[in-house]
PAZA-452226 format. One line per field, with one value per atom (N, C-alpha, C): y, z, x; residue in three letters; residue number from 1. Coordinates in steps of 0.2 Angstrom, whole numbers. Atoms other than C-alpha are relative to their C-alpha. Example, Ala and Ser with C-alpha at 12.3 -4.5 7.8 and 13.67 -1.06 7.14 Angstrom:
! PAZA-452226
v	-6;-22;6;-6;-5;5;
w	0;39;0;-1;36;3;
u	4;62;4;-4;68;-4;
residu	ALA;ALA;ALA;SER;SER;SER;
num	1;1;1;2;2;2;
END
This chain:
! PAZA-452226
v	2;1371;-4;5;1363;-4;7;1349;-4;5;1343;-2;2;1345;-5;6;1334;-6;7;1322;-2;2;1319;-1;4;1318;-6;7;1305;-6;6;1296;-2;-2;1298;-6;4;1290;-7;8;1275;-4;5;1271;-4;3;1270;-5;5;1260;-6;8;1249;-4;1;1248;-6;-1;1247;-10;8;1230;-4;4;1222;-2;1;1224;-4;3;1216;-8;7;1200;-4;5;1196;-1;2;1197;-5;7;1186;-6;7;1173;-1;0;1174;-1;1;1173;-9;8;1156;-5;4;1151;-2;1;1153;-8;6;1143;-7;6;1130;-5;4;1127;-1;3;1128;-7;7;1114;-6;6;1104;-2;0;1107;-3;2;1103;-9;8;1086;-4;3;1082;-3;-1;1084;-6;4;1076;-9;4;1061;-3;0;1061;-1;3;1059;-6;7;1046;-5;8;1035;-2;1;1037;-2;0;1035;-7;7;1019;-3;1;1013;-1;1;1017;-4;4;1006;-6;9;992;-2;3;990;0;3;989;-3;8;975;-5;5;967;-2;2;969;-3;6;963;-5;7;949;-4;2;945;-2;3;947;-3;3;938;-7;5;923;-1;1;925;-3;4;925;-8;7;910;-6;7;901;1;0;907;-4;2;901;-8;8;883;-2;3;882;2;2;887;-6;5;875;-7;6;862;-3;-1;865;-1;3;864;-5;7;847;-3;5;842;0;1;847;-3;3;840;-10;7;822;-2;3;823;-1;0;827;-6;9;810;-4;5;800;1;1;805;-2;4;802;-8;5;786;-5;4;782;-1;-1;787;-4;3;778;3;-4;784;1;0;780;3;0;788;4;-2;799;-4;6;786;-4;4;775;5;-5;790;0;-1;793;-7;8;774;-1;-1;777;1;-4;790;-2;1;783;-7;3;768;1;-3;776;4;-4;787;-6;7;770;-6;5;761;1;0;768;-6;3;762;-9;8;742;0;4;742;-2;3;745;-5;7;733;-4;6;720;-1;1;723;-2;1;721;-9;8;704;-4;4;698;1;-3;705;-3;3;698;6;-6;712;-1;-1;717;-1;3;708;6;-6;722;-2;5;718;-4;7;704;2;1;710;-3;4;699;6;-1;706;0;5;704;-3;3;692;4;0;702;5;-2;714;-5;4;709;6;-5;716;2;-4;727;4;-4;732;-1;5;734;4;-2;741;-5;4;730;3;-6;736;-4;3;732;5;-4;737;-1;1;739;0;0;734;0;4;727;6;-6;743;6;-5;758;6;-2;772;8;-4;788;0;-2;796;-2;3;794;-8;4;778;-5;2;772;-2;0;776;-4;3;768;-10;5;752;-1;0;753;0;-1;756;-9;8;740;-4;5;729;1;-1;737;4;-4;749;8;-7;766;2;1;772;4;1;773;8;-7;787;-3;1;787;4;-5;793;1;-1;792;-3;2;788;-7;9;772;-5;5;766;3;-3;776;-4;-1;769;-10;6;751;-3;4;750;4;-2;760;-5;5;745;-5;4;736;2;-4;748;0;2;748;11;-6;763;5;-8;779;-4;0;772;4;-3;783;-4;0;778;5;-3;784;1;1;790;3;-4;794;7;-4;811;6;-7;828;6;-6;845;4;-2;847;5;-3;855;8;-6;868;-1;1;873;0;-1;869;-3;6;857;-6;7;838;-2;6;826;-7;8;807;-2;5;799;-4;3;789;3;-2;796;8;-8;814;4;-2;816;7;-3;830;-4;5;822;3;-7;828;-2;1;816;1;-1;822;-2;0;818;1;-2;829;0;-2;830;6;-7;846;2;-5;859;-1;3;852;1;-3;854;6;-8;869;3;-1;865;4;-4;869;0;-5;878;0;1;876;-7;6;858;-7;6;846;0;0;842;-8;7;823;-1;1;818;-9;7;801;1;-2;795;-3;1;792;-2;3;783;2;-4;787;7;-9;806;-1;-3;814;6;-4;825;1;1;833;1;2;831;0;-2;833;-9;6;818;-3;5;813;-2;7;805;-7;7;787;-2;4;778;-6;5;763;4;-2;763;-2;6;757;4;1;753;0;0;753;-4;3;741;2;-3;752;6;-5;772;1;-4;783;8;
w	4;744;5;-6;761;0;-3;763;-7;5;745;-1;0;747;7;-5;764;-1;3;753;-4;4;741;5;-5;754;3;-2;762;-4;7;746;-1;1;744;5;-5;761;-1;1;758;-4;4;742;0;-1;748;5;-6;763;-2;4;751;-4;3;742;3;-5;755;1;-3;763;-7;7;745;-2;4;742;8;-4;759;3;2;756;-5;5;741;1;-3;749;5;-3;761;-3;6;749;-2;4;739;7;-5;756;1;-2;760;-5;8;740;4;-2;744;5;-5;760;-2;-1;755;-6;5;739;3;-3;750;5;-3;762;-5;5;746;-3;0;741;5;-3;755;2;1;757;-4;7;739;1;0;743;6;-5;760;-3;2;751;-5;4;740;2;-2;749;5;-4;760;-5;6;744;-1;-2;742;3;-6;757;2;0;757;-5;2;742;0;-2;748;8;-5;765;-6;4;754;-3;3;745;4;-6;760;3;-3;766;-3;3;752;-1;-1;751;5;-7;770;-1;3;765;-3;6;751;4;-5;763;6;-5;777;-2;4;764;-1;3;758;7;-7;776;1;-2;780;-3;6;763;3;-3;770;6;-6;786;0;-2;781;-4;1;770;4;-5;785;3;-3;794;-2;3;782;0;2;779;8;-5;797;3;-2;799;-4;5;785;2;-3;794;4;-7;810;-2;4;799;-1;0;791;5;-6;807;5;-3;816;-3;4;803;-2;0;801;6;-6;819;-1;0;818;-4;6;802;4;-4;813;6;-9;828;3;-3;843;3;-3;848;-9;10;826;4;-3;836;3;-3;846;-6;7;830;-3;5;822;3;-3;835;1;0;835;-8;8;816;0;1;816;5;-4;830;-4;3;821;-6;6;806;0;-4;815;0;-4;820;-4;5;802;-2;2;798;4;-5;811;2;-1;813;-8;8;792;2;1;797;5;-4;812;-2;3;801;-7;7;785;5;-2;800;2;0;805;-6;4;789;-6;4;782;3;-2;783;-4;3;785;-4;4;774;5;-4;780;-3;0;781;-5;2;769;-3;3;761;-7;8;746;1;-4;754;-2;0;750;2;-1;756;-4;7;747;-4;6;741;-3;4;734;-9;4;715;-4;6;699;-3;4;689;-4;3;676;3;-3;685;6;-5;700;4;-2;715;4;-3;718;2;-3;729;-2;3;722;5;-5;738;-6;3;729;3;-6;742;6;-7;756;-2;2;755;7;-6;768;-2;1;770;-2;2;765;4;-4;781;3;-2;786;-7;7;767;1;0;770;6;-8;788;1;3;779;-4;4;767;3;-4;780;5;-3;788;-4;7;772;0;2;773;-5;8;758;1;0;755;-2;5;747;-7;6;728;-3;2;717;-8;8;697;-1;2;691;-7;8;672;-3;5;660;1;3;656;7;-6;675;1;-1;676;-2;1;663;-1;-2;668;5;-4;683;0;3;675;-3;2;666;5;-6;684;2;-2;689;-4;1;688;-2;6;673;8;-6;686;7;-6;702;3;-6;716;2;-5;721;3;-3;733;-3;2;728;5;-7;742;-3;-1;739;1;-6;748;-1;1;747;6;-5;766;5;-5;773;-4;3;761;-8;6;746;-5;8;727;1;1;734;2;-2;732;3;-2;742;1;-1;743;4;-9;759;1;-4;759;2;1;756;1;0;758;-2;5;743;-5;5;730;-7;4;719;-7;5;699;-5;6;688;2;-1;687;-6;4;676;1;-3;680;-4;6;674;0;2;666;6;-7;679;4;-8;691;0;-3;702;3;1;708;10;-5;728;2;1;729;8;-4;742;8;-2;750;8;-4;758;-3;4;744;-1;-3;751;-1;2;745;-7;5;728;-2;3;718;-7;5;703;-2;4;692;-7;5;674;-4;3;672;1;1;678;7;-9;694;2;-3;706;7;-8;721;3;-3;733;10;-8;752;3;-3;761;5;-1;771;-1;5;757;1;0;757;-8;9;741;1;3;735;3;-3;738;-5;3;729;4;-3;739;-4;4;733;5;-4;740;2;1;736;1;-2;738;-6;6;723;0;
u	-6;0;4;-5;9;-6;1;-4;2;-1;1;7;-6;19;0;-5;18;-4;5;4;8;-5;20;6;-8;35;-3;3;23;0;0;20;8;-5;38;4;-2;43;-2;6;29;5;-3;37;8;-6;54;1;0;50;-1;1;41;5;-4;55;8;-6;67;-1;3;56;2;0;55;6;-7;75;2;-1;77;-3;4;64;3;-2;73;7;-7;91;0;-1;84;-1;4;76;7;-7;93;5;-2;103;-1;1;94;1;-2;95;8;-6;112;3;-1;115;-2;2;105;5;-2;115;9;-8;132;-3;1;124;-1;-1;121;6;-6;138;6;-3;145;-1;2;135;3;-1;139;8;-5;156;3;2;154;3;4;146;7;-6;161;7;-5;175;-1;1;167;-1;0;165;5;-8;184;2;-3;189;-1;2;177;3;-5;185;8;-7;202;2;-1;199;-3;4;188;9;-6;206;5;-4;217;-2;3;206;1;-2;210;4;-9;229;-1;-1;227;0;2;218;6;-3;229;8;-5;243;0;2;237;3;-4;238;3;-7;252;4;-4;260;-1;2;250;4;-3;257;7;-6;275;1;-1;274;-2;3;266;5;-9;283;5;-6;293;0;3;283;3;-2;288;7;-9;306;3;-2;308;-1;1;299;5;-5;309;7;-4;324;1;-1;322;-2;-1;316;5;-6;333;5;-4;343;-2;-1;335;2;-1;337;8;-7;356;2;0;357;-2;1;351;3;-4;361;7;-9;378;-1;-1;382;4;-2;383;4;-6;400;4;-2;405;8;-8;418;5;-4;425;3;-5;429;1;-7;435;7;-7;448;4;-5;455;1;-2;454;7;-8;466;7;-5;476;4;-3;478;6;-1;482;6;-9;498;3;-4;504;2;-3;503;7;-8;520;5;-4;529;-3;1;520;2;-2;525;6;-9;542;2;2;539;1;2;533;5;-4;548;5;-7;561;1;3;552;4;2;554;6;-5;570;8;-6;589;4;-6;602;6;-5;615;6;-8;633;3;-7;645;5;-7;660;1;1;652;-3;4;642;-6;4;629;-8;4;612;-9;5;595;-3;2;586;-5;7;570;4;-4;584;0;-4;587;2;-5;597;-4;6;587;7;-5;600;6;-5;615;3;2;609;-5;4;602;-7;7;583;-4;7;569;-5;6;551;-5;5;538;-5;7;521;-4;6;510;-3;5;509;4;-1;510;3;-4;519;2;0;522;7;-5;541;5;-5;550;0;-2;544;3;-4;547;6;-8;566;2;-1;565;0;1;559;9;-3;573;8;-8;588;-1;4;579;4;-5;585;6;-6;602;0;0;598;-4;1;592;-7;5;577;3;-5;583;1;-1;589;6;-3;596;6;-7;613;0;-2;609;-8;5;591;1;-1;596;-1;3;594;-5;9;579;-4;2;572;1;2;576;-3;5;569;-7;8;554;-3;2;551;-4;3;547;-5;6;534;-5;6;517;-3;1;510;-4;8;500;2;0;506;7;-7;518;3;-5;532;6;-4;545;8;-9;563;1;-3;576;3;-2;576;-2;6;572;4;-4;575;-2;5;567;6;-5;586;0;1;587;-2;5;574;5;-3;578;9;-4;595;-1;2;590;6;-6;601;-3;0;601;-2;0;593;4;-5;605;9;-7;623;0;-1;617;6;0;625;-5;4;618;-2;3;606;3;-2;613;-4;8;600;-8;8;581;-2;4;569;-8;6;556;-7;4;538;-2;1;532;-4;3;530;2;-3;539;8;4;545;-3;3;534;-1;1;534;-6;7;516;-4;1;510;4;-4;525;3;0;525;3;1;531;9;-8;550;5;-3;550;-3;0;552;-3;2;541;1;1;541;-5;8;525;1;-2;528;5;-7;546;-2;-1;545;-2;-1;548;-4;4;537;2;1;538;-7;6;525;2;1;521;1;-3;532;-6;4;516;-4;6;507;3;-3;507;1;1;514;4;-6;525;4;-5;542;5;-5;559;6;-4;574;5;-6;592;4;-6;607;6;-8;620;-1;0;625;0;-1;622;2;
residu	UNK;UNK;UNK;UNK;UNK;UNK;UNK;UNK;UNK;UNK;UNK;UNK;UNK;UNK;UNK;UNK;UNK;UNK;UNK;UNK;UNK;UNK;UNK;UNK;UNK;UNK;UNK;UNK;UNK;UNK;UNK;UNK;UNK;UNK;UNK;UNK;UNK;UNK;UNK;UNK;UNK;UNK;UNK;UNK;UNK;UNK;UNK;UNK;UNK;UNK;UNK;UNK;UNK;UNK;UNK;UNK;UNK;UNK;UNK;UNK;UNK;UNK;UNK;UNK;UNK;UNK;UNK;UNK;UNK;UNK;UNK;UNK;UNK;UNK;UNK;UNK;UNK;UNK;UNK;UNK;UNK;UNK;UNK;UNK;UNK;UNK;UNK;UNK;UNK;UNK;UNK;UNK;UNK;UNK;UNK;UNK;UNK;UNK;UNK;UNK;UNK;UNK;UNK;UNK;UNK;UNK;UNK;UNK;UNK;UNK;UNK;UNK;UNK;UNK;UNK;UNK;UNK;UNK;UNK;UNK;UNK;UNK;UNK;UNK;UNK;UNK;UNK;UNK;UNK;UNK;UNK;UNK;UNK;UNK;UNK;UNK;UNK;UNK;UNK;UNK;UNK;UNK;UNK;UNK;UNK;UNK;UNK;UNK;UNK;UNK;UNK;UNK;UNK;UNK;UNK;UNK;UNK;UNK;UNK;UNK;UNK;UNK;UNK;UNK;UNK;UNK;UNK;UNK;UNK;UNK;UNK;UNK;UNK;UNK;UNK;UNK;UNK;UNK;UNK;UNK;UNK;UNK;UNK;UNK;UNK;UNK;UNK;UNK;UNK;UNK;UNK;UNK;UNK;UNK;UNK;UNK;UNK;UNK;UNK;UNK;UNK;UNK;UNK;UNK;UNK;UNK;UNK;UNK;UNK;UNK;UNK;UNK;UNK;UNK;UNK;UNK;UNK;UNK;UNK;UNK;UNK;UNK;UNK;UNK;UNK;UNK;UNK;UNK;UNK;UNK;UNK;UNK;UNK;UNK;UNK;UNK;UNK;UNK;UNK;UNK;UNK;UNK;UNK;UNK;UNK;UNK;UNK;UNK;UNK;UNK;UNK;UNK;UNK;UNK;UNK;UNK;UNK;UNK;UNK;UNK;UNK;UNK;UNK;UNK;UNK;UNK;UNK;UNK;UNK;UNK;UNK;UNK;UNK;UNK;UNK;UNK;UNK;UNK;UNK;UNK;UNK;UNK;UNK;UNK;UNK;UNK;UNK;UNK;UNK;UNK;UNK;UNK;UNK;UNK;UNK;UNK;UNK;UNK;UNK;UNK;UNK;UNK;UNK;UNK;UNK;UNK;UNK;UNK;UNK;UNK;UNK;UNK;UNK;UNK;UNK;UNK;UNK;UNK;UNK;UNK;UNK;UNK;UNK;UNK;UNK;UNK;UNK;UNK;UNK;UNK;UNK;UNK;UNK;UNK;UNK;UNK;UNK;UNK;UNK;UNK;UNK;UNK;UNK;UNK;UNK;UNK;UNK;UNK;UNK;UNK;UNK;UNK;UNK;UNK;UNK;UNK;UNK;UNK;UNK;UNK;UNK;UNK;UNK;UNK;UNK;UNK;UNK;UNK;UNK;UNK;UNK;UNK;UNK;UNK;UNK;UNK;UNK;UNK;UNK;UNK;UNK;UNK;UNK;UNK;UNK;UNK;UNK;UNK;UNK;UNK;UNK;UNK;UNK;UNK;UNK;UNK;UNK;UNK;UNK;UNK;UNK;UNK;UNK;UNK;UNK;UNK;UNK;UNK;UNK;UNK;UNK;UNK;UNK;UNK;UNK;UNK;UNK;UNK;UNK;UNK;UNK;UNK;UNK;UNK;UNK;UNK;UNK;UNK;UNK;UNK;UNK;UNK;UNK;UNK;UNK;UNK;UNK;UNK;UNK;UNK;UNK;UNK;UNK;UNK;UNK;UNK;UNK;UNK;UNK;UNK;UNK;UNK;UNK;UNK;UNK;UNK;UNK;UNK;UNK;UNK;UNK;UNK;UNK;UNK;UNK;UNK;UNK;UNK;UNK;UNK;UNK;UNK;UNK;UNK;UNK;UNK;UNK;UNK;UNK;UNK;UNK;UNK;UNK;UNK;UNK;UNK;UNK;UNK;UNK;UNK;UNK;UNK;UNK;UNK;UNK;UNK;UNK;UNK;UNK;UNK;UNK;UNK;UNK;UNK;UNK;UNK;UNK;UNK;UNK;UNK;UNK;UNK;UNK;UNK;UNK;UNK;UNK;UNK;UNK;UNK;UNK;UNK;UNK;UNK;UNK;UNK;UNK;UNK;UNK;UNK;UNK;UNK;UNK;UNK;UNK;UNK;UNK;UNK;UNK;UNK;UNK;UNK;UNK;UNK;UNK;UNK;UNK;UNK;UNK;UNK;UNK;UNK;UNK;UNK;UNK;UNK;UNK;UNK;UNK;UNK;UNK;UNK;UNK;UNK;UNK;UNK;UNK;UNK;UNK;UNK;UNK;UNK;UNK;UNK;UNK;UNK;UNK;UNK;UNK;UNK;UNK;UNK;UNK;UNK;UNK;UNK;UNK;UNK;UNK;UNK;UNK;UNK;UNK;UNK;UNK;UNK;UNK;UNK;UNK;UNK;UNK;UNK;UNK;UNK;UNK;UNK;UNK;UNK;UNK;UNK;UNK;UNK;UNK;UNK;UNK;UNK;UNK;UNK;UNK;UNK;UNK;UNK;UNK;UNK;UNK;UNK;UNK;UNK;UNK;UNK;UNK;UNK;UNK;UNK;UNK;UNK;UNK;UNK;UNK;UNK;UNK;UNK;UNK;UNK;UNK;UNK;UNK;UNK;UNK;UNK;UNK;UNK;UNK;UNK;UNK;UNK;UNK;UNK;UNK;UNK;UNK;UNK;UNK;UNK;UNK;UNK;UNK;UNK;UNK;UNK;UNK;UNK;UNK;UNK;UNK;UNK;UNK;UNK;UNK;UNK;UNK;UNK;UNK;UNK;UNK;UNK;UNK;UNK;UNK;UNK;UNK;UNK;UNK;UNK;UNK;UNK;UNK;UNK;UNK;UNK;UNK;UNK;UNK;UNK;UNK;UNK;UNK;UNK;UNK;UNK;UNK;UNK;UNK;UNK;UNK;UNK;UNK;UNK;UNK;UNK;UNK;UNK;UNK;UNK;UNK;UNK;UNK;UNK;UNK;UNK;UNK;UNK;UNK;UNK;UNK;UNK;UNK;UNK;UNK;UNK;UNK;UNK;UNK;UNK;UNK;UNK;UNK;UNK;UNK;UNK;UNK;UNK;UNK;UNK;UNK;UNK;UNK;UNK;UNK;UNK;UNK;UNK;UNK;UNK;UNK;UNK;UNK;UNK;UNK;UNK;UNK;UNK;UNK;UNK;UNK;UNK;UNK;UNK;UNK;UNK;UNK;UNK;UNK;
num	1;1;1;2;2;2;3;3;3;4;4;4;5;5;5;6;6;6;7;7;7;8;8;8;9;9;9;10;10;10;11;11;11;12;12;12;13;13;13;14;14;14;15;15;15;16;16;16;17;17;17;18;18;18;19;19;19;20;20;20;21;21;21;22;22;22;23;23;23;24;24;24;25;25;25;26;26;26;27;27;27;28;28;28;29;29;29;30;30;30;31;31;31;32;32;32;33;33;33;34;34;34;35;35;35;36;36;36;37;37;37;38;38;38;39;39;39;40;40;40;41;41;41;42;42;42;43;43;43;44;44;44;45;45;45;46;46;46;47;47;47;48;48;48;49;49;49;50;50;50;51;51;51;52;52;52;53;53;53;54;54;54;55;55;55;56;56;56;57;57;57;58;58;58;59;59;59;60;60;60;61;61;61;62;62;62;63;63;63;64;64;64;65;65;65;66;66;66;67;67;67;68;68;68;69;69;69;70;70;70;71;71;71;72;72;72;73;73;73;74;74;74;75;75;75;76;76;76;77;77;77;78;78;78;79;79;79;80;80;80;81;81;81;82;82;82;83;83;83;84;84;84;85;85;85;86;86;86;87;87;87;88;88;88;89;89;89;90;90;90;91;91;91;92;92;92;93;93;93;94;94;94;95;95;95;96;96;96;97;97;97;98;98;98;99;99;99;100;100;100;101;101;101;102;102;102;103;103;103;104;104;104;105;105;105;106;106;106;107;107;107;108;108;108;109;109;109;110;110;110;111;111;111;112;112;112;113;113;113;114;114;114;115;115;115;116;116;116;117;117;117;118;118;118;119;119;119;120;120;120;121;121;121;122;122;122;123;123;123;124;124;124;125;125;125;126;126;126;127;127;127;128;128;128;129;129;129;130;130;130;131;131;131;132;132;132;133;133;133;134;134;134;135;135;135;136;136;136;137;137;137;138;138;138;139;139;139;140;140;140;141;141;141;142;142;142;143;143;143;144;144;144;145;145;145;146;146;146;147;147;147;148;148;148;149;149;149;150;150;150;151;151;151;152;152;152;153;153;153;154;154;154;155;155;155;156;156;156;157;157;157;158;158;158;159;159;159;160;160;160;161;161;161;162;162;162;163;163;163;164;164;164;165;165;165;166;166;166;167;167;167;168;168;168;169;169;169;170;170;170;171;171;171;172;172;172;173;173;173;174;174;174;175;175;175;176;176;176;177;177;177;178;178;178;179;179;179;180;180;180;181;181;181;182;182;182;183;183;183;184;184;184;185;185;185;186;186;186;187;187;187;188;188;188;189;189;189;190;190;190;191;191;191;192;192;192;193;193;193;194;194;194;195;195;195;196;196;196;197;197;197;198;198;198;199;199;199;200;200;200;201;201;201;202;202;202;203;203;203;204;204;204;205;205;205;206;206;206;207;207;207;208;208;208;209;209;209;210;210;210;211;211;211;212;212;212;213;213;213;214;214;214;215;215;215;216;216;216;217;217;217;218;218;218;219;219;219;220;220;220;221;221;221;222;222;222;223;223;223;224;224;224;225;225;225;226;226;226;227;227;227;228;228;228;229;229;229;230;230;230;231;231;231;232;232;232;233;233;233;234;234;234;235;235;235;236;236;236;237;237;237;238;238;238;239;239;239;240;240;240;241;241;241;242;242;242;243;243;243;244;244;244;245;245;245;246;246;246;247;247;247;248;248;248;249;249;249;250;250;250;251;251;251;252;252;252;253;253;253;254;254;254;255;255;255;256;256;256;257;257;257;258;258;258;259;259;259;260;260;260;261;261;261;
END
C-alpha cells in the first residue's frame, strides 16, 4: 500500500513541477511579447515626435528665411532714403551760398535802417511848415477842407511814418466826422494800408492823436475790430474806408495832416 501512495505523491510532485515550468515559459514568452511591443511603442512614438519636431524646425527656417528678406528689403530702403538724403543735403548746399548767412545779416541790418534813411530822404526833399504863416509844404494839398498828404511810393513802419510826417510840418492824420473820412477815401488806393496817427500804445482801449495827443472821438472801424490781437496791435490803419488795429511795426502807406485834429 505505501509504494503506491509515494508512486502517486511522486506523480503528483512531477505534474506540478510540470506545471509549475510550463506557467513559467509562458510568463516569459509573454514578458518579452510585452517588452518588445513597449520598445515598438516607444520607437513609434520616438519616430513621431522627431517628425514634429522636424517640421516644427523645417518652418522656422522658413519664417527665418522669409525674415532675413524682408530685413534685407528694409535695409536696401534705409539704404536708399539715406542716399537720397545725403543727395538732397549736397545739392541744397550747393544751391545756398556759402556766405547765405552773411547776406542775411546785411539783409536785416539793412532793413532796421530803411525807416530811418525814408525819413532821411523825406527831410531832403521836403520844405517846412512857416510857423504863423499858414504856409504849407508843397506835397501837402486840399482834400475837402482838410490839407492831406498821401505817401504812395514807400512804405514804413508806424513810428517812422509819424517821423516822416513831423518832418513836412504835419502829423500823421486822423478824421473828426465821415464826411472827411470819406473824402480822403476817395484818394486811396481800394486793399491798400495805410497809416492814421493813432495809438492806444499809453493806455489799452484809449486812442490818442500822434499829433495833439488829443482823444481820438471818430472811428470807423471794421467788423471786429478792434480786437488787439494777441496783444500787440497799438497802431491804428485804415483799409478801404475802415479802420483796423494792427501791430505798429508793419510797414504800410502813410497819410499826413497839416493841421491838429
Amino acid at each position: 500500500m505505501l509504494p503506491l501512495l509515494d508512486y502517486i505523491a511522486k506523480q503528483r510532485d512531477e505534474f506540478f513541477l510540470a506545471l509549475h515550468n510550463q506557467t513559467l515559459s509562458k510568463l516569459g514568452a509573454l514578458e518579452d511579447k510585452l517588452q518588445r511591443m513597449q520598445i515598438k511603442m516607444e520607437e513609434s512614438i520616438q519616430d513621431g515626435a522627431l517628425s514634429d519636431l522636424k517640421e516644427r524646425v523645417d518652418g522656422m527656417e522658413v519664417k527665418q528665411v522669409d525674415a532675413q528678406k524682408s530685413n534685407a528689403a528694409q535695409l536696401e530702403v534705409q539704404i536708399n532714403l539715406e542716399k537720397n538724403q545725403k543727395d538732397l543735403l549736397a545739392a541744397f548746399k550747393n544751391y545756398i551760398p556759402q556766405d547765405f548767412a552773411e547776406r542775411l545779416g546785411k539783409i536785416e541790418a539793412l532793413e532796421a535802417k530803411a525807416g530811418d534813411q525814408l525819413a532821411a530822404v523825406q527831410r531832403n526833399l521836403v520844405i517846412a511848415k512857416i510857423p504863423g504863416e499858414g504856409i504849407y509844404n508843397p506835397k501837402f494839398e486840399l482834400i475837402g477842407s482838410r490839407k492831406i498828404y498821401i505817401e504812395r511810393y514807400f512804405k514804413a513802419d508806424w513810428s517812422n511814418a509819424s517821423r516822416v510826417c513831423r518832418t513836412m510840418g504835419g502829423s500823421l492824420a486822423t478824421f473828426k466826422n465821415q464826411e472827411e473820412l470819406e473824402a480822403v477815401g476817395a484818394e486811396l488806393t481800394t486793399g491798400l494800408n495805410y497809416w492814421l496817427g493813432i495809438t492806444d500804445h499809453e493806455v489799452k482801449g484809449t486812442y490818442l492823436h500822434d499829433g495833439s495827443g488829443n482823444t481820438v472821438e471818430f472811428f470807423n472801424w471794421k467788423s471786429g475790430q478792434p480786437n488787439n490781437y494777441d496783444g500787440k496791435e497799438d497802431c491804428v490803419e485804415i483799409i478801404s474806408g475802415e479802420m483796423n488795429d494792427t501791430n505798429c511795426a508793419q510797414f504800410n502807406f502813410f497819410i499826413c495832416q497839416a493841421d491838429d485834429v
